[in-house]
C-alpha positions in Angstrom: 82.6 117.5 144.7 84.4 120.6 146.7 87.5 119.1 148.4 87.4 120.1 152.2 90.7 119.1 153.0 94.1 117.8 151.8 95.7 115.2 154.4 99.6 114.4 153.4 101.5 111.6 155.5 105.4 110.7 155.7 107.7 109.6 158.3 111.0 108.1 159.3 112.7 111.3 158.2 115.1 110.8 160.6 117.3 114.2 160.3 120.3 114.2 162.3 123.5 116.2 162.9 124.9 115.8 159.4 127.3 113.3 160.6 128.3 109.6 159.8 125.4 108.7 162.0 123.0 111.4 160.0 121.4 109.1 157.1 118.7 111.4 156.2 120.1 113.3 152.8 117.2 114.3 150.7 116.8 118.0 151.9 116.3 119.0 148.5 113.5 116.5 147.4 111.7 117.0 151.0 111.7 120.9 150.9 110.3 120.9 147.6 107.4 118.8 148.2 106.8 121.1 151.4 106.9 124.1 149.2 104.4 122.3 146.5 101.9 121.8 149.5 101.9 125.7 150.5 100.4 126.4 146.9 97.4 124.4 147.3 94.4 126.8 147.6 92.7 124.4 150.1 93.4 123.5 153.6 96.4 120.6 154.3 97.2 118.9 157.0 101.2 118.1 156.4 101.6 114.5 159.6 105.5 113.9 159.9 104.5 110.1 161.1 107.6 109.6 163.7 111.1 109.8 163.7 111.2 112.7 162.0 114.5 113.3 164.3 117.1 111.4 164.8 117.6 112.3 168.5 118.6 108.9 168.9 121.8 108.3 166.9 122.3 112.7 166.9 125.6 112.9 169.2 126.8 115.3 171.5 129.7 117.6 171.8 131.2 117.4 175.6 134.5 118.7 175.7 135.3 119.5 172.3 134.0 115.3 171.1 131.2 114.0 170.1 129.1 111.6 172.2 126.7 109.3 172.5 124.8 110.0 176.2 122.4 107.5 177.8 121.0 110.2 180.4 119.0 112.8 178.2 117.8 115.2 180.0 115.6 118.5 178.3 119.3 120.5 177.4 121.0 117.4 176.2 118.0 117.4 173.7 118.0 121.1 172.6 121.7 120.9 172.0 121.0 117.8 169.4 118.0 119.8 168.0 120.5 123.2 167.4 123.1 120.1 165.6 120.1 118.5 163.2 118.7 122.4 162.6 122.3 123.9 161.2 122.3 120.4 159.2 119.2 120.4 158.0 118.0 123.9 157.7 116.3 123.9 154.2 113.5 121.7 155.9 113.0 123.8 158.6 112.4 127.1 156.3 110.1 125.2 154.0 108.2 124.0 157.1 108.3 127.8 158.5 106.7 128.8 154.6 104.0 126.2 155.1 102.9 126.8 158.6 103.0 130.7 157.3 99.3 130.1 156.2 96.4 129.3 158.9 94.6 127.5 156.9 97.7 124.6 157.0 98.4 122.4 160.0 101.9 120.7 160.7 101.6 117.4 162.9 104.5 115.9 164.4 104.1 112.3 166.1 106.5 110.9 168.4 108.5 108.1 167.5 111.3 106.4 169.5 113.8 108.0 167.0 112.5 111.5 168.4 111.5 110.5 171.8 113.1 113.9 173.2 109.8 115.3 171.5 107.8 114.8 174.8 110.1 117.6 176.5 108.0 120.8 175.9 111.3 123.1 176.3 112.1 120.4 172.7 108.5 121.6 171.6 108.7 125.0 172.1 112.3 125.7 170.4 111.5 123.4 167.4 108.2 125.8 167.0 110.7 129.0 167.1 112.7 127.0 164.5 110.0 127.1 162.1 108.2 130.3 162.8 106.5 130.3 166.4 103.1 129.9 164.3 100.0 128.7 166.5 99.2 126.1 163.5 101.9 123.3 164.7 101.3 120.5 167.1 103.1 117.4 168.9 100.5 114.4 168.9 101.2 110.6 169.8 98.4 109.7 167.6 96.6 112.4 164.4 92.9 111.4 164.2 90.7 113.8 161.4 88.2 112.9 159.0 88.3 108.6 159.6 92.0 109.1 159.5 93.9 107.7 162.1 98.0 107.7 162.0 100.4 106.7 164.4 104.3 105.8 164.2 103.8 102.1 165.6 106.8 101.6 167.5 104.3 100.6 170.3 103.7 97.2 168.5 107.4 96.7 168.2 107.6 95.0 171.9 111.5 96.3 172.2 111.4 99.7 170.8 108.1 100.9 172.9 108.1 103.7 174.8 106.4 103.7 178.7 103.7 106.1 178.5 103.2 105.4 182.1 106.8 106.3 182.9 108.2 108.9 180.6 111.2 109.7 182.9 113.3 108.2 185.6 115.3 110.4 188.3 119.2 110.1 188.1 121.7 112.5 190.1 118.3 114.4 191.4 117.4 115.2 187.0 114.3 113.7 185.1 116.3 112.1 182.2 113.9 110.3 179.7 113.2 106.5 180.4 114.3 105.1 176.6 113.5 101.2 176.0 116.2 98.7 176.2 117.4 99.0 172.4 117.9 102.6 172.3 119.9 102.2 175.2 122.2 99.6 174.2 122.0 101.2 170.2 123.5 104.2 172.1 126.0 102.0 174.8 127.0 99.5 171.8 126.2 99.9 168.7 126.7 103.8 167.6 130.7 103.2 167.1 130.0 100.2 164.7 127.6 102.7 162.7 130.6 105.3 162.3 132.5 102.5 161.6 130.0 101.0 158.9 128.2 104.1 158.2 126.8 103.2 155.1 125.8 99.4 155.8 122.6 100.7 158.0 121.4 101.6 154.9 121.5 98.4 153.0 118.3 96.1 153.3 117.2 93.3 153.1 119.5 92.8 155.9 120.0 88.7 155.6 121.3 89.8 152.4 123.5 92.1 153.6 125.1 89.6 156.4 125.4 86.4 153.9 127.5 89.0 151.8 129.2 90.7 155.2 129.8 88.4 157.5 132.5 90.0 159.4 129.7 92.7 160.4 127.8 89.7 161.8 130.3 89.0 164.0 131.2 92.2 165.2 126.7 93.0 165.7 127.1 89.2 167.1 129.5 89.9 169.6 128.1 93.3 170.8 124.9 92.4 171.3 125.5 89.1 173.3 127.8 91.1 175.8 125.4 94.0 176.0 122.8 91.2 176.7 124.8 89.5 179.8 126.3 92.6 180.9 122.8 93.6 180.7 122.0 91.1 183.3 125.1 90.1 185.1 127.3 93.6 185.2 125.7 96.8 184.8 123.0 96.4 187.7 125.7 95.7 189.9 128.3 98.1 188.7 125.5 101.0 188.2 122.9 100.0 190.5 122.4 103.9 191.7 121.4 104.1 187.9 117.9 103.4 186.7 118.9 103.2 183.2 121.0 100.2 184.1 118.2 98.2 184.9 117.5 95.3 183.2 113.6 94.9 182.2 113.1 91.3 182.6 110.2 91.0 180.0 112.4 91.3 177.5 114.7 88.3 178.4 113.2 86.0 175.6 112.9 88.4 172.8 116.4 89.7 172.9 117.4 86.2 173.6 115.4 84.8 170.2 116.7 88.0 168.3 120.6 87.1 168.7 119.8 83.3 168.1 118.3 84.0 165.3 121.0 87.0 164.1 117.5 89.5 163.6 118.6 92.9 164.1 115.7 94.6 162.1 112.5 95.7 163.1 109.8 93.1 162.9 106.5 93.5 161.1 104.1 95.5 163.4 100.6 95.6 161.0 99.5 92.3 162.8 100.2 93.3 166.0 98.3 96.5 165.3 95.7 94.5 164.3 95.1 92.7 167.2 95.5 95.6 170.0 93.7 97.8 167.7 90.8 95.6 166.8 88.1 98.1 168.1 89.0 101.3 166.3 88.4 99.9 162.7 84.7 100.6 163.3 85.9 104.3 163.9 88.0 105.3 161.2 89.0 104.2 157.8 92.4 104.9 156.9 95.4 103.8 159.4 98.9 105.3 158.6 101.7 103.7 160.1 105.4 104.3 160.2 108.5 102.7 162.1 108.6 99.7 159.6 110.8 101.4 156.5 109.0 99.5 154.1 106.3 100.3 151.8 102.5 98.5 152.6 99.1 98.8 151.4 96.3 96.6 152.7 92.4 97.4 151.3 90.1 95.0 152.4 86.4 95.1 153.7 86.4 99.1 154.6 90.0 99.1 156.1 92.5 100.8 154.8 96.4 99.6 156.2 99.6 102.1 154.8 103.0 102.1 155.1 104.7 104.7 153.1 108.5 103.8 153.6 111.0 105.9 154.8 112.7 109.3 153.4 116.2 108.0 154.7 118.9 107.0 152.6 118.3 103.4 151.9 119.0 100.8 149.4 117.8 97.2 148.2 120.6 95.1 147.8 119.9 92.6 144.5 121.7 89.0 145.6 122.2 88.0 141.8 124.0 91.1 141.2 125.4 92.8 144.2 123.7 96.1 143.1 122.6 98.6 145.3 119.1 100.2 144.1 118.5 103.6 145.7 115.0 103.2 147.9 111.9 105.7 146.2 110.6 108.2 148.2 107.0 107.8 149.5 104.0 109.6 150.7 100.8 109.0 151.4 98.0 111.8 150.0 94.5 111.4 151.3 91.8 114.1 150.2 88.7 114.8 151.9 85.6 116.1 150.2 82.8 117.5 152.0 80.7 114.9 152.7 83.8 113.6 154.5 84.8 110.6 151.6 88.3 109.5 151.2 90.3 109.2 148.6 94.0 108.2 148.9 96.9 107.4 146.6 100.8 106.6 147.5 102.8 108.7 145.5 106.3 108.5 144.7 108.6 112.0 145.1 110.6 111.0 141.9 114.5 110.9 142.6 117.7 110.1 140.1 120.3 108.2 141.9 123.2 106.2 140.3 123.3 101.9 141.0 126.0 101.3 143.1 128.2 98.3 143.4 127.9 96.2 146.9 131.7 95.7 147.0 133.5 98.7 146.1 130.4 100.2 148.5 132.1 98.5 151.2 135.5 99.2 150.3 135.4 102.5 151.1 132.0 103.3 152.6 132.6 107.1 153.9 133.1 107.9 149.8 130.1 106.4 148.7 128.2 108.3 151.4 129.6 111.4 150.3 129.2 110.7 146.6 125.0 109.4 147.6 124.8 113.4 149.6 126.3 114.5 146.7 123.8 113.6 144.0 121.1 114.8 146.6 122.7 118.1 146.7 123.4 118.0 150.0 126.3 119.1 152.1 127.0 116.7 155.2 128.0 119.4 158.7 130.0 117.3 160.2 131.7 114.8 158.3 
């Protein structure tokens, strides 16, 4: 049967500046899949699923230092994109070599990672980045050929974005309207992450706290006085501000999320499921992102993926205390002419060494270097 089309899906790249906040590494392994790709002889269709920028935890130079702005307006996002670009360039000039050829299409959904996406002055440099080529597109949702993907941070109820309400007005600029974690990640938490650079890294993350309990504290401690500040402080102190405002819907959740010391995302398939509901008569394969962990579900027609993320990440074994570098997933779909599917998950093979939890967190900034190291990759800004 002739094959129509090739349909590859990944996400959570999250590229950033290079930095101790930057935990994206695998330039090497990512440009040479993208390279493999632009050899096929069909068409492909190459869908970065979401947060394939780390505009989020990217800083900012302002006077010589690099900060973490809450008010991100279109030139506060370029200036991140020229930071992740000089880091990350061996991505960008495979992406250029694939979108080179017409008959391949490059798909970027927005995720709350790379919310600055929705700025079309963010569009249009990322496309000079890459070539200027006619053949690249910014979707919320990809839809071809019964395949539906989306990043899925609108089923996470305190990362979603507001459609409706994009960007709020502050000092006469548009400046984008981020949800309530990004905020307080950016106000609270991005010191601790240059702090504890490589800990983000480590899942599952109860493990992590019943062997690290002083970061428990310390994400303890922030988060409850972000919360009440939150409420009590900043409307008061900034009330000229819109990004100080305190949505009031999220009350309970953040509430239940610091009782219960859960500072991961939760699972979003069931969730998608029940909003969702009416497209599984339309398509048949549904690509998710935002949860970095790897999922398939087949049942009755409906196809459910996850394929993990392409960050740096680890699984922490509690018998052990080893740390066993995360595979590197993606999801290949090929589409014959009479429109059937076929899909597989396929694993970008990767040698990493087994690290040690405690000498890990003994001196984490060496360990990060040593993990960019056998990726082959050299950190900008650390």
């Amino acid at each position: 049967m002739a094959l129509e089309k090739e349909i590859i899906v990944l996400g959570d790249i999250e590229m950033g500046a290079g930095n101790l906040t930057d935990d994206f590494i695998s330039d090497k392994a990512l440009s040479e899949l993208i390279l493999e790709l632009v050899k096929r002889p069909h068409p492909v269709d190459l869908v970065l699923n979401g947060d394939t920028f780390d505009f989020l935890k990217c800083p900012y130079f302002q006077n010589n230092a690099l900060i973490y702005p809450r008010h991100i307006t279109p030139d506060v996002s370029l200036t991140k994109l020229n930071l992740i670009y000089h880091a990350h360039q061996k991505v960008f000039r495979a992406l250029e070599k694939f979108t080179q050829s017409r008959k391949n299409r490059l798909f970027f959904t927005i995720g709350n990672h790379d919310f600055d996406l929705v700025y079309k002055e963010v569009q249009k440099d990322i496309k000079k980045l890459i070539g200027n080529h006619k053949n690249i597109y910014f979707l919320l949702k990809y839809r071809c050929h019964g395949v539906y993907v989306e990043h899925g941070q609108q089923y996470d109820f305190l990362n979603k974005i507001n459609f409706r309400k994009l960007f709020l007005t502050y000092k006469n600029k548009l400046v984008l309207n981020l949800p309530y974690t990004s905020l307080g990640l950016i106000s609270y938490f991005m010191h601790l992450k240059e702090e504890h650079p490589f800990l983000e890294r480590v899942f599952p993350r109860h493990t992590l706290f019943s062997f690290h309990h002083s970061v428990v504290k310390k994400m303890t401690f922030r988060g409850v006085s972000y919360f009440f500040k939150s409420i009590l402080y900043y409307p008061f102190r900034y009330y000229s501000d819109p990004t100080y405002t305190f949505p009031r819907n999220l009350f309970s959740e953040f509430y239940r999320r610091i009782k219960q010391f859960n500072w991961d995302v939760d699972d979003i398939v069931h969730v998608f499921k029940r909003k969702r509901k009416k497209l599984f008569s339309l398509h048949k394969i549904y690509v998710l992102g935002h949860i970095h962990e790897k999922y398939i579900e087949d049942k009755e027609g409906v196809v459910i993926l996850h394929p993990g993320s392409w960050r740096d990440e680890y699984d922490l074994i509690q018998d052990t205390r080893q740390l066993i570098c995360r595979q590197k997933r993606y999801i290949q779909i090929l589409v014959n002419a009479e429109d059937k599917l076929d899909y597989q998950l396929i694993v970008f093979p990767l040698q990493r060494s087994v690290l040690n939890f405690d000498q890990v967190v003994k001196n984490e900034r060496y360990y990060l270097k040593k993990a960019a190291e056998e990726e082959s990759f050299i950190p900008a800004l650390i």
